[in-house]
N, C-alpha and C positions, 0 to 999 in steps of 0.2 A: 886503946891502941890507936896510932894514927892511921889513917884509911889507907894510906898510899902504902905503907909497911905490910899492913895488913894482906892489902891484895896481894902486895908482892912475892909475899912470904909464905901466906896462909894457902891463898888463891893460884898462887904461879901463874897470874895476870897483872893485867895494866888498866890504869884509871883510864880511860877515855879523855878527851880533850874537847870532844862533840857528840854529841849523840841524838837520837830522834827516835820514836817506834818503828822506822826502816830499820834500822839497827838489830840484826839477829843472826843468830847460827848462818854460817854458810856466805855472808857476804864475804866482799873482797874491799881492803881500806886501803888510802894512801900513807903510809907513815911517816911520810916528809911530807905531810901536807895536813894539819891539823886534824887526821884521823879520818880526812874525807873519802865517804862512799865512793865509791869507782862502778861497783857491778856485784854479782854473783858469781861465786865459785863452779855453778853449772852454765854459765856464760864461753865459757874455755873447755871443760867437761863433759857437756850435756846432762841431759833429765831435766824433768819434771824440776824448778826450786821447792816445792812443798812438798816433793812425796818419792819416793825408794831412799837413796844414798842419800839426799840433801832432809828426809823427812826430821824435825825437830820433837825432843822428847823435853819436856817439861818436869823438875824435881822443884817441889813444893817445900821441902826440909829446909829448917832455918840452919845456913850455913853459919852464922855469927855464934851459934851454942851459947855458950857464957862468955864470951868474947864482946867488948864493950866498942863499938866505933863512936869515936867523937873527934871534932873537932874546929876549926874554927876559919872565917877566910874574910875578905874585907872588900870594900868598895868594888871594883868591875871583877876582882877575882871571886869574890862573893856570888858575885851574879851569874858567871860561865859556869862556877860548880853546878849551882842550883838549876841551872839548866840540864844536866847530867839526868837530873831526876823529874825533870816534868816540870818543873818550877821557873817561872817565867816573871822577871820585875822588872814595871813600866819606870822609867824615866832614868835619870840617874841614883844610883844608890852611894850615898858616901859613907854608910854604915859600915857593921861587923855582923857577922851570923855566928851561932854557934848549933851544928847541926850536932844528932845523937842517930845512928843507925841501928834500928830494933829487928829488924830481922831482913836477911839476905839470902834470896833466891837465885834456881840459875835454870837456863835452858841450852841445849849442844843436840849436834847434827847426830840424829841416831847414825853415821858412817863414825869409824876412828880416823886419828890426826895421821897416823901411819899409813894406813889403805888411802888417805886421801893424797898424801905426801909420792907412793908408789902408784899412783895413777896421775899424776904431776911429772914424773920422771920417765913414763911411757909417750905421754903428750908431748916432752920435752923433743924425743927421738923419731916423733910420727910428725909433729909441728911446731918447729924450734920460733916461727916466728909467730903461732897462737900464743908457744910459754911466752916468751921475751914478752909478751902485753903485758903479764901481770909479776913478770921479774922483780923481787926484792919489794912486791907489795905485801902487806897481811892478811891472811887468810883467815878471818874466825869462827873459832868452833866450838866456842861456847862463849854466851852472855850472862852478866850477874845483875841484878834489882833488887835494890833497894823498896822490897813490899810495904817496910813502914817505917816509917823515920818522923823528928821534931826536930824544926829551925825554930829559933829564936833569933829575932833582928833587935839588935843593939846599939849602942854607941861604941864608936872604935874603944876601945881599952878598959871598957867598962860594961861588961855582962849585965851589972844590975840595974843599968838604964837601958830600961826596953823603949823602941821606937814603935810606934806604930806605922804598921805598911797593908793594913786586912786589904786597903781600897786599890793599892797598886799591883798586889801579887795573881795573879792568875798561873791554875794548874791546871795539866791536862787533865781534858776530860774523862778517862777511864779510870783516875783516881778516885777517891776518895778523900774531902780533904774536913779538918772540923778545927775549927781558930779557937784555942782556949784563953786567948787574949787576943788584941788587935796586936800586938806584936809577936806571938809564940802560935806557930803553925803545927797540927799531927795530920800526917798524911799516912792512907794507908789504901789497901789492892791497888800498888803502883807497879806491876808488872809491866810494862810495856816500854819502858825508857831503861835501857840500860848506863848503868853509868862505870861499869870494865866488862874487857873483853878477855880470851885467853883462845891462842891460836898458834901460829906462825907463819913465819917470812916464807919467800918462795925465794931459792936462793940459786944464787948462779953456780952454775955447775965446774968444776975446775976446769972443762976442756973446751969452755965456750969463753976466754979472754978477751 
């Protein structure tokens, strides 16, 4: 299945556009702006970000079941995917990849999207000009990773010409990574980079035009 369907459909989230291990339950994104961090949802709020309302709960279960991800992307769109998941290529890339997603985890704000959405609409009435900061921004409340996945780096239009790249590619370090070719990467305990989120907008209210 394609990844972006997948999420869409399966997940009721969105691929990400940027990502980093800052990326977790509870921040706040710009969504006219490449997906860019702004703040924390306890920034407008209050609390602790690590602990009551904003505390995060971790599920280990491979959301993919028998569900296959794969699929395939090219030169700098190659390389911004790959970055989604911890995966970093030095220089230029004019290649293809062909990535497989083996199992897929998630972490979300032990608060629900509801309780956090009616304490949003109390702020809105106590401090219309705290909401208005993060009006129409995205709030997320839960993250997905990619725990283990295989890239393959190829020639554009031709999967069975593998390139080698072992000497350009560098991964984050809380991976795991083990090269079964210099072209064909498995990566795996890659929790920390999410690459979709699943949330929502902060929306403007109809009586504030």
């Amino acid at each position: 299945m394609n990844i972006e369907k997948f999420v869409e459909r399966r997940l009721k989230a969105n691929v990400l556009r940027f990502s980093n291990e800052m990326y977790r339950p509870g921040i706040v994104i710009d969504d006219d702006d490449n997906d860019r961090m702004i703040g924390h949802i306890a920034d407008v709020l209050g609390g602790n970000p690590d602990m009551g309302n904003w505390a995060i709960r971790s599920h280990s279960a491979n959301i993919l079941v028998a569900t296959k991800i794969s699929g395939t992307r090219k030169g700098d769109l190659a390389v911004q995917f790959l970055q989604l998941f911890g995966v970093n290529i030095a220089g230029n890339f004019e290649h293809e990849i062909t990535f497989h997603l083996e199992k897929v985890t998630s972490k979300d704000l032990q608060e629900k999207d509801l309780t956090i959405e009616i304490m949003l609409d109390a702020l809105r009435e106590k401090d219309i000009n705290k909401w208005r900061s993060i009006k129409r921004d995205f709030v997320v409340t839960e993250t997905y990773y990619a725990e283990e996945f295989s890239v393959k780096f190829h020639r554009k239009g031709d999967a069975s010409a593998e390139v080698k790249v072992k000497a350009e590619v560098d991964v984050e370090a809380s991976a795991k990574v083990e090269w079964e070719t210099e072209g064909t990467i498995r990566v795996t305990n890659n929790g920390n980079v999410p690459f979709a989120v699943r949330g929502f907008v902060v929306k403007k209210p109809l009586n504030d035009q």
